[in-house]
N, CA, C and O atoms as CSV, one atom per row, in Angstrom:
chain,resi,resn,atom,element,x,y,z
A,1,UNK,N,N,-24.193,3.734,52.465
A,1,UNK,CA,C,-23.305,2.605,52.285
A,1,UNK,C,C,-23.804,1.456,53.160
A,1,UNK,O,O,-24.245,1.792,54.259
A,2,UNK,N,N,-23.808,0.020,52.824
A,2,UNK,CA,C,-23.599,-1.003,53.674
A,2,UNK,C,C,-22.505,-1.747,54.110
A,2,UNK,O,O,-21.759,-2.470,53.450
A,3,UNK,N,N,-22.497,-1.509,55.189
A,3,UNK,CA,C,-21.238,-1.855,56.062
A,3,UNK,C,C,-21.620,-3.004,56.859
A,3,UNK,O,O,-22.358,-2.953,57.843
A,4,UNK,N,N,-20.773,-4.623,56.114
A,4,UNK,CA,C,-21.359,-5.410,57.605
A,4,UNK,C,C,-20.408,-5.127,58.782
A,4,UNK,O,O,-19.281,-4.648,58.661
A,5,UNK,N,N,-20.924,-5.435,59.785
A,5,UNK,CA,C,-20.799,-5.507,61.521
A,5,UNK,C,C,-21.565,-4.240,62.046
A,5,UNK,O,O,-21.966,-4.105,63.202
A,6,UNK,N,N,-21.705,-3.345,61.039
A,6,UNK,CA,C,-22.507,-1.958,61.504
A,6,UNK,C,C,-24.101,-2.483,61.271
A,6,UNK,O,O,-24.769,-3.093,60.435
A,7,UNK,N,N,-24.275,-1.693,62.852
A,7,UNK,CA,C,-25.932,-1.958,63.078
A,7,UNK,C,C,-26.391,-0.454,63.495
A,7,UNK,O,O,-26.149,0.005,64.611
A,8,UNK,N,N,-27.038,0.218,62.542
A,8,UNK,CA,C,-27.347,1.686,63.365
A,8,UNK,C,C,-28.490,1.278,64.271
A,8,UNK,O,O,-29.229,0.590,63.566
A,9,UNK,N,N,-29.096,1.388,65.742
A,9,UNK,CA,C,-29.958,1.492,65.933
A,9,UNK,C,C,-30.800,2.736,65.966
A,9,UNK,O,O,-31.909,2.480,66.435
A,10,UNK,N,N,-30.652,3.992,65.629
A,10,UNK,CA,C,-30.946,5.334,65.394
A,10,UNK,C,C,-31.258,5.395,64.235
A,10,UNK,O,O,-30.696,4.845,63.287
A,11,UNK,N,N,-32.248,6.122,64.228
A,11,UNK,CA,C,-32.822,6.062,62.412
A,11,UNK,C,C,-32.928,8.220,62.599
A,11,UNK,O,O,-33.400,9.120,63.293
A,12,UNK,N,N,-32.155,7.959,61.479
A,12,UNK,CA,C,-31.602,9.114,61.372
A,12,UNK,C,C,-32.333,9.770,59.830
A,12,UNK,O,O,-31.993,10.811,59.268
A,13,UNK,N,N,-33.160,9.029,59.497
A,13,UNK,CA,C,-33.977,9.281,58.017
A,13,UNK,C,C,-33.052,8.601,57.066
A,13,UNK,O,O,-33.206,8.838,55.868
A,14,UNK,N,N,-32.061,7.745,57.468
A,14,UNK,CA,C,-31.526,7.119,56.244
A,14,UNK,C,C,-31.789,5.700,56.308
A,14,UNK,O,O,-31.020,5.081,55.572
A,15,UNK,N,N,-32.699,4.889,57.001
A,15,UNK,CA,C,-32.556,3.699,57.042
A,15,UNK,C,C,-32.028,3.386,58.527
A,15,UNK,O,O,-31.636,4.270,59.289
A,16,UNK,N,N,-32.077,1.576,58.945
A,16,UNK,CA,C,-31.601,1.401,59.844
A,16,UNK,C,C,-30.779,0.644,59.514
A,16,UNK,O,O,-30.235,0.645,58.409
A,17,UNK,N,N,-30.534,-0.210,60.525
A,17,UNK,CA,C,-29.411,-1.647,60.435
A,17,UNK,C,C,-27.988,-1.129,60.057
A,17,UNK,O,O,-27.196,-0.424,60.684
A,18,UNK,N,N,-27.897,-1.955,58.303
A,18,UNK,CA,C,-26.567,-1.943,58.328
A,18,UNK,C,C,-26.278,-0.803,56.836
A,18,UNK,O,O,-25.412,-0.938,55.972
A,19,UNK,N,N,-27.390,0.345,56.955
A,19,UNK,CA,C,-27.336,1.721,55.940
A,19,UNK,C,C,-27.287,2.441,56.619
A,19,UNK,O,O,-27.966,2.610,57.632
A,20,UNK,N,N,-26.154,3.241,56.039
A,20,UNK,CA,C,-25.119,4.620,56.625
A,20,UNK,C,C,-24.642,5.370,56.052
A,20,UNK,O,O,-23.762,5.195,55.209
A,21,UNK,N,N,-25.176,6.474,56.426
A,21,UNK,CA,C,-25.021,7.774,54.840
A,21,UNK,C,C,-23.984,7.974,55.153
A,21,UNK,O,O,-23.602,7.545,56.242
A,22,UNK,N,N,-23.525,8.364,54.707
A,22,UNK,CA,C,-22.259,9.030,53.536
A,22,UNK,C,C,-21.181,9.671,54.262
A,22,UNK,O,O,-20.016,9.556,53.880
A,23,UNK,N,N,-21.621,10.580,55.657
A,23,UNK,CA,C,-20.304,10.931,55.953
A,23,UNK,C,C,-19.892,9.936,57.140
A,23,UNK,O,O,-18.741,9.825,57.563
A,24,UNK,N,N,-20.949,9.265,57.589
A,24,UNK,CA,C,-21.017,8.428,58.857
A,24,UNK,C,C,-20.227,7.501,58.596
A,24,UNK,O,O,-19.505,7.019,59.468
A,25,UNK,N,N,-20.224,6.928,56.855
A,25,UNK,CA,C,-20.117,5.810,56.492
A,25,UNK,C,C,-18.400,6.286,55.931
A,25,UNK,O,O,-17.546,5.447,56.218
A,26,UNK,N,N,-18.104,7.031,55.486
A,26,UNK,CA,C,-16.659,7.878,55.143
A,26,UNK,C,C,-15.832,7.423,57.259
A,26,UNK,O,O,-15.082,6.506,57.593
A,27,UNK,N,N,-16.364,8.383,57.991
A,27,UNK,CA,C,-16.103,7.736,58.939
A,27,UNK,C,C,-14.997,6.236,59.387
A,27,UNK,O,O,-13.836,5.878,59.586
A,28,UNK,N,N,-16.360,5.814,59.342
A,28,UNK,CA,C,-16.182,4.461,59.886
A,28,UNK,C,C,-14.889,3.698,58.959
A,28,UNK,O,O,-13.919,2.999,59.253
A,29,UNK,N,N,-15.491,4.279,57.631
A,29,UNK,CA,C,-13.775,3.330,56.463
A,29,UNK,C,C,-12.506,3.590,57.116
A,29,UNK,O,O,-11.593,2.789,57.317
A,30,UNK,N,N,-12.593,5.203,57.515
A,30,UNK,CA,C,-11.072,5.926,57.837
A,30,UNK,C,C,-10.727,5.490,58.869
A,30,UNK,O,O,-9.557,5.566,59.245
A,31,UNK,N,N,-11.752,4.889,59.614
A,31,UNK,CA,C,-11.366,4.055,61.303
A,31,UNK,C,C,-10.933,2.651,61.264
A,31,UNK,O,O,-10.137,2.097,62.021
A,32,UNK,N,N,-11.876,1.935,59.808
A,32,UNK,CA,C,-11.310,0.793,59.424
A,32,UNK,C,C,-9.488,0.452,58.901
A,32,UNK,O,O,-8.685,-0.435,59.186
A,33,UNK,N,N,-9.461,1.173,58.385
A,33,UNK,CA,C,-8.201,1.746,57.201
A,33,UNK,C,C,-7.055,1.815,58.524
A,33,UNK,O,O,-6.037,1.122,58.535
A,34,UNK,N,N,-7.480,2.923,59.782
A,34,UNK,CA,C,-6.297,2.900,60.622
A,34,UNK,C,C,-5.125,3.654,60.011
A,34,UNK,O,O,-3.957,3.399,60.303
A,35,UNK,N,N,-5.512,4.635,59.113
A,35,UNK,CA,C,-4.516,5.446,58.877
A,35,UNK,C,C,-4.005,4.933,57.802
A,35,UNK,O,O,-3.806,5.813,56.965
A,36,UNK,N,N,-3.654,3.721,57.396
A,36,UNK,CA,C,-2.716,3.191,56.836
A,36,UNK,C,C,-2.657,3.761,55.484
A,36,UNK,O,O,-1.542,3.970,55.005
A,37,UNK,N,N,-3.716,4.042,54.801
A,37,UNK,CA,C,-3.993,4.229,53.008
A,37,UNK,C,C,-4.897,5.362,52.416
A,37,UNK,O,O,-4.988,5.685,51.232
A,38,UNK,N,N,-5.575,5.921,53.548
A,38,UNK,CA,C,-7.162,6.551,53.228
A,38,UNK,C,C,-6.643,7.608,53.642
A,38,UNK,O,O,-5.572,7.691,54.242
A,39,UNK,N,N,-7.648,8.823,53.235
A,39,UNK,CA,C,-6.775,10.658,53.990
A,39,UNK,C,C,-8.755,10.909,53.763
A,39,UNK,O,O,-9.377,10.171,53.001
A,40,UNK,N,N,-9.150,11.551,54.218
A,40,UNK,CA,C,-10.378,12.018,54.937
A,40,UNK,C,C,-10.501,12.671,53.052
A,40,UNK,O,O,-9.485,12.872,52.385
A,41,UNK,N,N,-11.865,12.889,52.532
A,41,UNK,CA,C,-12.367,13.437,51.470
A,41,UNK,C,C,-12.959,15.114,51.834
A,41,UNK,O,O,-14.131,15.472,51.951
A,42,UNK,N,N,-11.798,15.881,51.949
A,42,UNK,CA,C,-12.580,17.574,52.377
A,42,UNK,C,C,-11.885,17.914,51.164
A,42,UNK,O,O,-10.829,17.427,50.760
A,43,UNK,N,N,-12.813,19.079,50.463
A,43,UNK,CA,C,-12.216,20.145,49.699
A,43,UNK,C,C,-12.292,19.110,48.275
A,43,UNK,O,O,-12.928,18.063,48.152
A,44,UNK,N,N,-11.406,19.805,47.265
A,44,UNK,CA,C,-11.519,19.172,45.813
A,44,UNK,C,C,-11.261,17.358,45.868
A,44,UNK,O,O,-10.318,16.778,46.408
A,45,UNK,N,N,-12.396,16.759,45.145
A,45,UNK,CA,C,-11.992,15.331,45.223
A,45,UNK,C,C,-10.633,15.139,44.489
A,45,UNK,O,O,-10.268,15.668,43.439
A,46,UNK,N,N,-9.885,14.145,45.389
A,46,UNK,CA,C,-8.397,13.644,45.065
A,46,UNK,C,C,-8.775,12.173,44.356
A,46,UNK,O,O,-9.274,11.381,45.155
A,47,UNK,N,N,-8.633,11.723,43.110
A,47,UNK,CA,C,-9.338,10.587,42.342
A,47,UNK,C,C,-8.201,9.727,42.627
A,47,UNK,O,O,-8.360,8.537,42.356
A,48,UNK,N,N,-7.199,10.051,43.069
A,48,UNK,CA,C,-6.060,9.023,43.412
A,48,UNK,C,C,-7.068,8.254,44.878
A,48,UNK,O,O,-7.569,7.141,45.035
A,49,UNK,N,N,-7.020,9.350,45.631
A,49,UNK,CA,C,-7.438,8.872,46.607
A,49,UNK,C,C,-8.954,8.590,46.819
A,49,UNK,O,O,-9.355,7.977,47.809
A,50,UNK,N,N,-9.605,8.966,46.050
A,50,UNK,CA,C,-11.118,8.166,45.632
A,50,UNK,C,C,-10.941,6.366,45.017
A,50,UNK,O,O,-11.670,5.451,45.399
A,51,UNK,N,N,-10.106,6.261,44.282
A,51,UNK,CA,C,-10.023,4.967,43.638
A,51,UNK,C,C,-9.431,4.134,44.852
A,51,UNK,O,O,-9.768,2.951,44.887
A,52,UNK,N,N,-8.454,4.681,46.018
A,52,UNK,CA,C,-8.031,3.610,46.901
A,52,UNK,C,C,-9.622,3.764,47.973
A,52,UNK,O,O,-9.775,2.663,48.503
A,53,UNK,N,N,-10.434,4.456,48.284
A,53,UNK,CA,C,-11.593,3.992,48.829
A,53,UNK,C,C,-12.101,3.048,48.003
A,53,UNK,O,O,-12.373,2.047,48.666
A,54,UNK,N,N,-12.455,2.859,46.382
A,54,UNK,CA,C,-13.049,2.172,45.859
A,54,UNK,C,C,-12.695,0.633,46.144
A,54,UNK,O,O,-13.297,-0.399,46.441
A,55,UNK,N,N,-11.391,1.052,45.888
A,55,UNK,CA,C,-10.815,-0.513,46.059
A,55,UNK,C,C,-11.025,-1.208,47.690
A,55,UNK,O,O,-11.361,-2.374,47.898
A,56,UNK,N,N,-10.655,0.112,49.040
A,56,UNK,CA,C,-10.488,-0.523,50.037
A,56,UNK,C,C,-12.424,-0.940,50.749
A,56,UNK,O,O,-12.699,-1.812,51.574
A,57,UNK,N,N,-13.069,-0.306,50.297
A,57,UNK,CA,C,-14.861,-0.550,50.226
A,57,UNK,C,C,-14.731,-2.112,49.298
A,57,UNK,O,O,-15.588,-2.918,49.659
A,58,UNK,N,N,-14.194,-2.406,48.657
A,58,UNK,CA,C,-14.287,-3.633,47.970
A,58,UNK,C,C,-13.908,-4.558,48.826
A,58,UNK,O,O,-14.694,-5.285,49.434
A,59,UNK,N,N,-12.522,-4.589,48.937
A,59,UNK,CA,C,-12.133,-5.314,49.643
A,59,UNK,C,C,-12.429,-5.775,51.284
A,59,UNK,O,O,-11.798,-6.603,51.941
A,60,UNK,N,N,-13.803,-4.807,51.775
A,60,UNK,CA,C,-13.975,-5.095,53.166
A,60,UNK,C,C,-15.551,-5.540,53.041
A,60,UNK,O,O,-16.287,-5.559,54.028
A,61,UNK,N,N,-16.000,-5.906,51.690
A,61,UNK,CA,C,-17.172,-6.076,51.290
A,61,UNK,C,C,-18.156,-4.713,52.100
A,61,UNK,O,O,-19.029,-4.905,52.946
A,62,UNK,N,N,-17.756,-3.487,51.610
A,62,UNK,CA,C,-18.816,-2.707,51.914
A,62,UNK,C,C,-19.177,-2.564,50.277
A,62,UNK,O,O,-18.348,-2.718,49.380
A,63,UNK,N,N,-20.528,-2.250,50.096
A,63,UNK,CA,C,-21.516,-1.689,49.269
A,63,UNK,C,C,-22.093,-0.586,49.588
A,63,UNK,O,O,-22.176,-0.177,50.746
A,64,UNK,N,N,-22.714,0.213,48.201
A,64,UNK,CA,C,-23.624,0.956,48.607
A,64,UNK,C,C,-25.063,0.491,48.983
A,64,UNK,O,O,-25.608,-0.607,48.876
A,65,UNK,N,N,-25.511,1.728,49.472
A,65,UNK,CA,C,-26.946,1.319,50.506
A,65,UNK,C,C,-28.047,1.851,49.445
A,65,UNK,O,O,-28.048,2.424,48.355
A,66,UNK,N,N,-28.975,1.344,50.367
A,66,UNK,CA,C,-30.651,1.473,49.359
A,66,UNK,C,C,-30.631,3.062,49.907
A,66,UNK,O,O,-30.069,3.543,50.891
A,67,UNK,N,N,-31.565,3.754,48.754
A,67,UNK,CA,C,-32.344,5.203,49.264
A,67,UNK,C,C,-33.415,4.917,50.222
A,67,UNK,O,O,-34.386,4.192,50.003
A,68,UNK,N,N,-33.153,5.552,51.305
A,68,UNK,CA,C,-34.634,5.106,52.636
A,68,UNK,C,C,-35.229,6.215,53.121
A,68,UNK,O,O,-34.627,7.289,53.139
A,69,UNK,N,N,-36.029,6.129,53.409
A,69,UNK,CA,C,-36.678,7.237,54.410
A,69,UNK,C,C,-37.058,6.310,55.391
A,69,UNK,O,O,-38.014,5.558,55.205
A,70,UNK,N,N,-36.431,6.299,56.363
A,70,UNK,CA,C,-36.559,5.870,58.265
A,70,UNK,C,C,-36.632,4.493,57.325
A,70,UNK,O,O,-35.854,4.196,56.418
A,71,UNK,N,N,-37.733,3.770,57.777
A,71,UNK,CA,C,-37.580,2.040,57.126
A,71,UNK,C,C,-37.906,1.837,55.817
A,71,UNK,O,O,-37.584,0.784,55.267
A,72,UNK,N,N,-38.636,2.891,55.108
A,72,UNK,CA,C,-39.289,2.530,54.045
A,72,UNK,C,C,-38.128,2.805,52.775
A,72,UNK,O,O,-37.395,3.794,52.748
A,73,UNK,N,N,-38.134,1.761,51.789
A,73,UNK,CA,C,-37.277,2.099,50.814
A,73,UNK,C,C,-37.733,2.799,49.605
A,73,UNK,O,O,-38.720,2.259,49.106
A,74,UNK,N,N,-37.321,3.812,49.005
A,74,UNK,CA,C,-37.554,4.799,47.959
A,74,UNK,C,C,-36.883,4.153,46.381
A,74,UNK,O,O,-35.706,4.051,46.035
A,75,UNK,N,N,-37.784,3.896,45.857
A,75,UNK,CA,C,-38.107,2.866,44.671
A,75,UNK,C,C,-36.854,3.976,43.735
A,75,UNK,O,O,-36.195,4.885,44.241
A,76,UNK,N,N,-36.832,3.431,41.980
A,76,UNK,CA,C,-35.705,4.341,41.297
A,76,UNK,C,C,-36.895,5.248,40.918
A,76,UNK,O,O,-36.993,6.407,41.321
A,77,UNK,N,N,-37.607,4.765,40.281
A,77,UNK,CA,C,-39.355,5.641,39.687
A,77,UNK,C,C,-39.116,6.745,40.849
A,77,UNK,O,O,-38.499,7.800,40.702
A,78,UNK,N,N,-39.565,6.407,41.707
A,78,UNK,CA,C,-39.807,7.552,42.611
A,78,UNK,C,C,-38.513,8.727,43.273
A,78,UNK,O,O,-38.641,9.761,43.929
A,79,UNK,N,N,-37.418,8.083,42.805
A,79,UNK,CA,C,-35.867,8.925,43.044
A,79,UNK,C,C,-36.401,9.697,41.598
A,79,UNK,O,O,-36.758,10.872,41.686
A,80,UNK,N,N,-36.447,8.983,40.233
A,80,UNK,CA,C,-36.587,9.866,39.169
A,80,UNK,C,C,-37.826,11.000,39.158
A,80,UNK,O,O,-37.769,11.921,38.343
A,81,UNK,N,N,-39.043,10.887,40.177
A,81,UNK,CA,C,-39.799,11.498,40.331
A,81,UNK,C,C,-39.162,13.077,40.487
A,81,UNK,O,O,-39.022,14.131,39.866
A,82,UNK,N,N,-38.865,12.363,41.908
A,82,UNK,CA,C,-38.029,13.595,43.066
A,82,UNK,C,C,-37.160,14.348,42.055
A,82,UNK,O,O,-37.452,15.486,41.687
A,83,UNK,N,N,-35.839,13.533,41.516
A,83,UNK,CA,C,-35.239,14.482,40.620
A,83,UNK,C,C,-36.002,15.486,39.421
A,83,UNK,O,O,-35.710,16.651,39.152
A,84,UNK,N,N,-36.731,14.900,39.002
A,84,UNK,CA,C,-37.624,15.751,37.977
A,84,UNK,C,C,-37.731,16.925,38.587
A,84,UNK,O,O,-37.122,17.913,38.176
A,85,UNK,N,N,-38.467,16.945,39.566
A,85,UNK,CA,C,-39.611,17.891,40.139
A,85,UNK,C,C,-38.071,18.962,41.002
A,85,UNK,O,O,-38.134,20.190,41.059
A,86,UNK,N,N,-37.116,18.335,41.443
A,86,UNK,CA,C,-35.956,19.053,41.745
A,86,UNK,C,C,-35.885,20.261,40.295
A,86,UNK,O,O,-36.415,21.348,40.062
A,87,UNK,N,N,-35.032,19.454,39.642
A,87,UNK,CA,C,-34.644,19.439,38.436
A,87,UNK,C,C,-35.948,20.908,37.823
A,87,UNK,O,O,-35.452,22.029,37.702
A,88,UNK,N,N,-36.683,20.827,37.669
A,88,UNK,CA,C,-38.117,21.812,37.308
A,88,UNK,C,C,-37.320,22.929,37.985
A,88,UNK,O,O,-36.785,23.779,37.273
A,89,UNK,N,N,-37.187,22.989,39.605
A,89,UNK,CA,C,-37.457,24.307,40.346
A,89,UNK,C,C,-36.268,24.873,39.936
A,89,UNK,O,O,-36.122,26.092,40.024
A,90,UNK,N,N,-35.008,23.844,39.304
A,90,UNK,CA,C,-33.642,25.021,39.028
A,90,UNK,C,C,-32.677,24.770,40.448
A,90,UNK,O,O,-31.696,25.489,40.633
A,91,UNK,N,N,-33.002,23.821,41.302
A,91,UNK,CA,C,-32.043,24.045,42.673
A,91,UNK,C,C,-30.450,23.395,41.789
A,91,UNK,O,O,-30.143,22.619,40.884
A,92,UNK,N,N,-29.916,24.167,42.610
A,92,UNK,CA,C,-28.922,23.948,42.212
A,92,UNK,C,C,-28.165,24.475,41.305
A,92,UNK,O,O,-26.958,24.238,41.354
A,93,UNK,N,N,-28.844,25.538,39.991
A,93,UNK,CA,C,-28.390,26.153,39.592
A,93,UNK,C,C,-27.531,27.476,39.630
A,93,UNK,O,O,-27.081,27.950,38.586
């Protein structure tokens, strides 16, 4: 996700600056939010409560983030690569 005022300086294999995977970035909303609207995403997704993240990520101008490895950004070609070659071995099945 991109979150402005967030600056990671730790590169954690997702990028730096202002890209923040997913649970970091879940996080930070539920700290934004202050309780008021948001309930933490564990266990079966609640789409009630998926659509008020959608909306409250809108409304604080967060976006989603680029695919990175440390600084370098991972093109769609090369996400569709990766999935292929996933996709081949069966993970996940």
């Amino acid at each position: 996700m991109k979150i402005n005022g967030v600056t990671l300086d730790s590169d954690f294999g997702f990028g730096k600056e202002n890209n923040v995977f997913g649970c970091l970035a879940e996080a930070v909303i539920l700290a934004l939010d202050s309780g008021n609207k948001l309930k933490s995403n564990v266990g079966e997704v609640d789409f009630e409560n998926f659509n008020a993240f959608l909306e409250f990520c809108d409304s604080q101008n967060i976006e989603a983030g680029e695919f990175k490895c440390g600084n370098r950004l991972i093109t769609h070609n090369e996400l569709r690569e990766i999935m292929g070659i996933v996709n081949q071995m069966g993970v996940g099945k």
